[in-house]
C-alpha positions, 0 to 999 in steps of 0.5 A: 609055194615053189618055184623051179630055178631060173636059167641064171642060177647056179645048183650048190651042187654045180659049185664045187664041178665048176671050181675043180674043173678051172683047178685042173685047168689051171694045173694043166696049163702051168705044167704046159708053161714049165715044158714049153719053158724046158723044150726052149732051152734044149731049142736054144742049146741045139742051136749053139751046140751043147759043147758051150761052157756055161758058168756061174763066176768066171766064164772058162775063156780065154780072157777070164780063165777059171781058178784052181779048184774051179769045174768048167761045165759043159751044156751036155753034161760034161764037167773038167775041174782042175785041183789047186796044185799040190808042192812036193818035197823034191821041188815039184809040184802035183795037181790033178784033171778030173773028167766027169762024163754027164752025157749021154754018150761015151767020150774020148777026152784025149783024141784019137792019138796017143802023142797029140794027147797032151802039149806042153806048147802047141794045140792039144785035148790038154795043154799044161804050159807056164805063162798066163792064159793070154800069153802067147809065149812065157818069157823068163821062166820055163816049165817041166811036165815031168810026167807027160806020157803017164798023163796022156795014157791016164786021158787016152781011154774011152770015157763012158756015160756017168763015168769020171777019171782023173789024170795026174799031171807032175810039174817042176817050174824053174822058179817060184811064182810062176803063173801056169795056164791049163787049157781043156779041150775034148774032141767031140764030133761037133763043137766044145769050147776050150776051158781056161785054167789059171794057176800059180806053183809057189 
């Protein structure tokens, strides 16, 4: 004899729906936590500004500079590495700032004036000076950028989007040893923190 199903009992064939149906939804919610997870993070960068370095090691600032070969990287997409300084025969020595563009916009990572480019002493978008990063004046020692208007015209130049450019800088320290500070700090219409470099010629 045959008897119809009762309310409580569930068709074979409503199985496989039911088990698909909580699939999808199970899907659907974790791609929702994944972009809810990303639109905080871009949340929080807005607030602080995308010009704040974010490192893994040492930090960039001031107190913990970054090492010769070391990328400082900026939340918008911006990356400056500073190579190991290179010793030439004649005394000096080279290294080289490498600017990569990430962002979504073009740049001018040497300011809008030729001459305040670059410093050997005061405030600049690039500043290669002798002493430690926290050294407000090197005593003892002193140091040459031999080639500061070459360096000043290579960093001048609009940067665009996905673009990279690197500037020579030449040194020629008055002895061996000497710890030398370069400090990044590109123009930008908001915020950028300044990136350390610690470096030593010899």
């Amino acid at each position: 004899m045959h008897t119809d199903p009762t309310p409580t009992d569930t068709p074979a064939a409503d199985k496989p729906r039911w088990f698909n149906g909580c699939a999808i939804a199970v899907a659907v919610l974790a791609v929702l936590a994944v972009l809810g997870a990303w639109a905080l993070a871009e949340f929080e960068k807005g607030l602080d500004g995308y010009g704040q370095l974010e490192q893994s090691g040492p930090s960039g600032y001031v107190a913990d500079p970054l090492g010769p070969g070391a990328t400082a990287r900026y939340e918008d997409g911006l990356a400056v590495t500073v190579s190991r300084p290179r010793p030439e025969s004649d005394g000096t020595y080279s290294l080289t700032v490498t600017y990569e563009n990430d962002t979504d916009e073009e740049l001018r990572p040497g300011g809008e004036s030729f001459d305040a480019g670059v410093s050997e002493y005061g405030s600049a978008p690039l500043v290669v000076r002798a002493g430690r990063s926290l050294d407000d004046h090197a005593s003892g020692y002193n140091l040459t950028w031999l080639n500061q208007r070459e360096s000043a015209a290579a960093l001048m130049p609009t940067l665009g989007s996905g673009k990279k450019r690197t500037v020579p800088v030449r040194l020629k320290p008055s002895g061996a040893g000497i710890p030398v500070t370069v400090e990044v700090d590109p123009p930008t219409a908001g915020f950028r923190e300044t990136a350390y470099f610690q470096l030593t010629l010899g």
